[in-house]
C-alpha positions in Angstrom: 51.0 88.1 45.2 49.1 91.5 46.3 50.4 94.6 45.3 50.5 97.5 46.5 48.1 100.6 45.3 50.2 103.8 44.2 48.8 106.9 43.2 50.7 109.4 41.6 49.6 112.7 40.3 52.1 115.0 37.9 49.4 116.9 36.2 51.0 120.3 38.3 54.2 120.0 36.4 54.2 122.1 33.3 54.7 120.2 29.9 52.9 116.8 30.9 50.1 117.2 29.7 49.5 114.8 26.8 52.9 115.7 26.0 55.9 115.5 28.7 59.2 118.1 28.4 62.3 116.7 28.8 62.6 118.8 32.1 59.5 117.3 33.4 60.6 113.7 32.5 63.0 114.1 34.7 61.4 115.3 37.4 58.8 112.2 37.2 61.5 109.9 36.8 63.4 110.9 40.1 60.0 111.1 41.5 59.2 107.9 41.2 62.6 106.2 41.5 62.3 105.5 45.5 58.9 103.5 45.1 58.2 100.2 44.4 58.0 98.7 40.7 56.0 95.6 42.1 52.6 97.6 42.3 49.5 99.0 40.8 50.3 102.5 39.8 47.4 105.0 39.4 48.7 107.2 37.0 45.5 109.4 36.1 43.7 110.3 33.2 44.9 109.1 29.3 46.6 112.4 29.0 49.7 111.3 31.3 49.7 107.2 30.0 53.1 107.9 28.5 54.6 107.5 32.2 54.1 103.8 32.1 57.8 104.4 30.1 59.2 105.3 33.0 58.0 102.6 35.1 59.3 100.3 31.9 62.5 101.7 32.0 63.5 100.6 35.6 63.2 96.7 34.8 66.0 94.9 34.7 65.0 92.1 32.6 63.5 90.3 29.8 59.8 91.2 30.0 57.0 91.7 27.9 54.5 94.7 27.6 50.5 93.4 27.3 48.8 96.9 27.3 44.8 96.6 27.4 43.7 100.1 25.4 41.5 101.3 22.9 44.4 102.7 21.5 47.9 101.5 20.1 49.8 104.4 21.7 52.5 103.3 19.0 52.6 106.4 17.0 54.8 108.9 16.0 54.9 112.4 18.2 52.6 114.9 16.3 55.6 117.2 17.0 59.3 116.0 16.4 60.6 112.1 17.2 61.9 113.7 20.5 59.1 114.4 22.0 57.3 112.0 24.2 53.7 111.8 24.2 50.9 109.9 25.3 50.1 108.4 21.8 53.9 107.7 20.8 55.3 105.6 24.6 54.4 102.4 22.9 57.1 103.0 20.3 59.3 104.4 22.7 59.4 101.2 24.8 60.0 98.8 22.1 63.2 100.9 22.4 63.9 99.4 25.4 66.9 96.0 25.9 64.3 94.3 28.5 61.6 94.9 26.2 61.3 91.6 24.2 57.5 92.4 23.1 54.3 93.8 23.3 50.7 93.1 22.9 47.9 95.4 22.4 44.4 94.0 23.0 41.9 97.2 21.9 38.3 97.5 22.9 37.3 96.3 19.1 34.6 94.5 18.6 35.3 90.3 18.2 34.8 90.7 14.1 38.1 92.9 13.9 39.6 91.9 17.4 42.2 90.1 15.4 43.9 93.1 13.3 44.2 94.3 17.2 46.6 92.5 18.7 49.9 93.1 17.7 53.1 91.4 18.2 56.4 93.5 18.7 59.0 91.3 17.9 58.5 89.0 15.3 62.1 88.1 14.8 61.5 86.1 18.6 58.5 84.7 17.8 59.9 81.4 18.1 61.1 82.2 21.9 57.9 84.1 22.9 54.8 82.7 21.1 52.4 85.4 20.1 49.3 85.4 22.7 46.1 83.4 22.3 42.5 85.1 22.4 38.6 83.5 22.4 35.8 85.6 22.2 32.4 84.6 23.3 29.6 85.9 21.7 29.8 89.7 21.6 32.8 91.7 21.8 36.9 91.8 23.2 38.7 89.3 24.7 37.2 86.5 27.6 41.0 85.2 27.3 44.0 85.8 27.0 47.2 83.4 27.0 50.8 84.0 26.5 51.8 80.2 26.2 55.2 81.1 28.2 54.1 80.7 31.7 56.1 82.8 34.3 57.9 84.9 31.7 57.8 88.5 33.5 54.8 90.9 32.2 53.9 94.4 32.8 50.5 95.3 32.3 49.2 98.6 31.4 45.1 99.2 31.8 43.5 102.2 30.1 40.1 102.4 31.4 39.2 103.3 27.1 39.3 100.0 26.1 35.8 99.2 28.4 32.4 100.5 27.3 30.8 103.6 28.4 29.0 101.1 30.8 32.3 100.3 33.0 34.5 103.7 32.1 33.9 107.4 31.6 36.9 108.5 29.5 37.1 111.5 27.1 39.0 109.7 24.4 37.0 107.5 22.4 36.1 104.3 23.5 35.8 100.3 23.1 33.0 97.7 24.0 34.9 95.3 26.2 33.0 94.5 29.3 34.6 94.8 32.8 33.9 91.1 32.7 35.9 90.4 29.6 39.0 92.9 30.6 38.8 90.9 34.1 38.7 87.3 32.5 41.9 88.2 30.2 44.0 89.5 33.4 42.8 86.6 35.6 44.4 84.3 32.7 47.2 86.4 32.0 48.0 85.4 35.8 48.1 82.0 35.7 50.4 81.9 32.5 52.6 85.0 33.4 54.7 86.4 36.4 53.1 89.9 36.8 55.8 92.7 37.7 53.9 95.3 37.6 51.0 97.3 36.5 49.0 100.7 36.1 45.8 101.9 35.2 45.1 105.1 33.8 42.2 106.7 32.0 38.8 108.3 33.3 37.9 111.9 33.9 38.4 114.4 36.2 36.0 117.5 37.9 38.2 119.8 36.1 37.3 117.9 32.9 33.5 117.9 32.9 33.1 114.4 35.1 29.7 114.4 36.7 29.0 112.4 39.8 28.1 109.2 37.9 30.9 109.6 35.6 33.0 109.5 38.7 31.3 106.5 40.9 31.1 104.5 37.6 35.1 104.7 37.2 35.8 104.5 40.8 34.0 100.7 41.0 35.5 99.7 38.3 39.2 100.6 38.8 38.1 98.9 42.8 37.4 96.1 41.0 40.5 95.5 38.4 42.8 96.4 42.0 41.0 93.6 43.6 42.3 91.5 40.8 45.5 91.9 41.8 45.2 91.9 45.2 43.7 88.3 45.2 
């Protein structure tokens, strides 16, 4: 099924920056309320990766999370549990009825790529197997199973989890290869009904990115678009 490309850009609000007000939440969630779930939402840098939430919040049934990131995003808010952050939405959408489990493949290399993928719900193991990975040779994932084909996913991309080779981010980053990211999401196709997705991470002018640092992310976020577009 192609998808549609959405680009969306709340970085003018104030309080949504790495953190997002409660005022501000609402704004992005009425914002966003008239477009289409069923598409690749660009949601901009790492700093606003907390709004894949909100995209999480308006699916209305069982579905699982598989989030590709160098970082869990399953922590606690730095500030009070309230607050909503782009290092705490993981935790927030376990939260979540639909929300039957999550997996977080990081950019960790093969030897400890095991301790990175994570499993929710382990009380429902039983109805939703944990995924499958095989690495091949160097680092990441080359695939990625969820043994339950056709069970509805979202997937969430944070340019972090690649190499400085595929991605220019300002968070620290993984080793996967472009070509490892893509091989997982190609198999996560053909065992999964894809609802939705976004991709979010890279840098900005107003954060330092040169012209290679843009060009570099722009062919590779062209090419994980194409993916679904096939």
């Amino acid at each position: 099924m192609t998808m549609e490309v959405i680009q969306s850009d709340f970085s003018t609000l104030e309080g949504t920056n790495c953190y997002c007000s409660e005022e501000s939440a609402a704004q992005i969630r009425q914002a966003i309320s008239g477009l289409p779930l069923s598409a690749v939402h660009m949601i901009g840098t790492g700093d606003y990766h907390y709004i894949t939430l909100f995209w999480l919040e308006r699916i209305r049934e069982p579905f699982s999370l598989v989030l590709f990131d160098n970082h869990s995003d399953d922590q606690p808010s730095a500030f009070s549990p309230d607050t909503l952050s782009c290092g705490s939405w993981v935790a927030e959408a376990r939260k979540l009825p639909n929300c039957i489990g999550t997996y977080w493949l990081s950019g960790a290399a093969c030897e400890t790529a095991g301790k990175n993928l994570r499993y929710a719900h382990p009380s429902q193991a039983d109805a939703w197997a944990p995924p499958v990975h095989e690495t091949t040779g160097g680092h990441g994932f080359s695939r990625l199973s969820l043994r339950k084909p056709g069970k509805p996913v979202y997937v969430s991309i944070d340019l972090d989890v690649l190499s400085r080779d595929y991605a220019r981010t300002d968070w620290d980053q993984g080793s996967m290869t472009l070509e490892e990211l893509s091989g997982a999401i190609l198999e996560l196709k053909k065992s999964s009904q894809i609802i939705g997705v976004d991709i979010c991470g890279g840098l900005t002018i107003q954060k330092g990115a040169s012209s290679d640092d843009l060009a570099i992310n722009a062919a590779t976020e062209n090419a994980l678009i194409s993916l679904f577009e096939e």
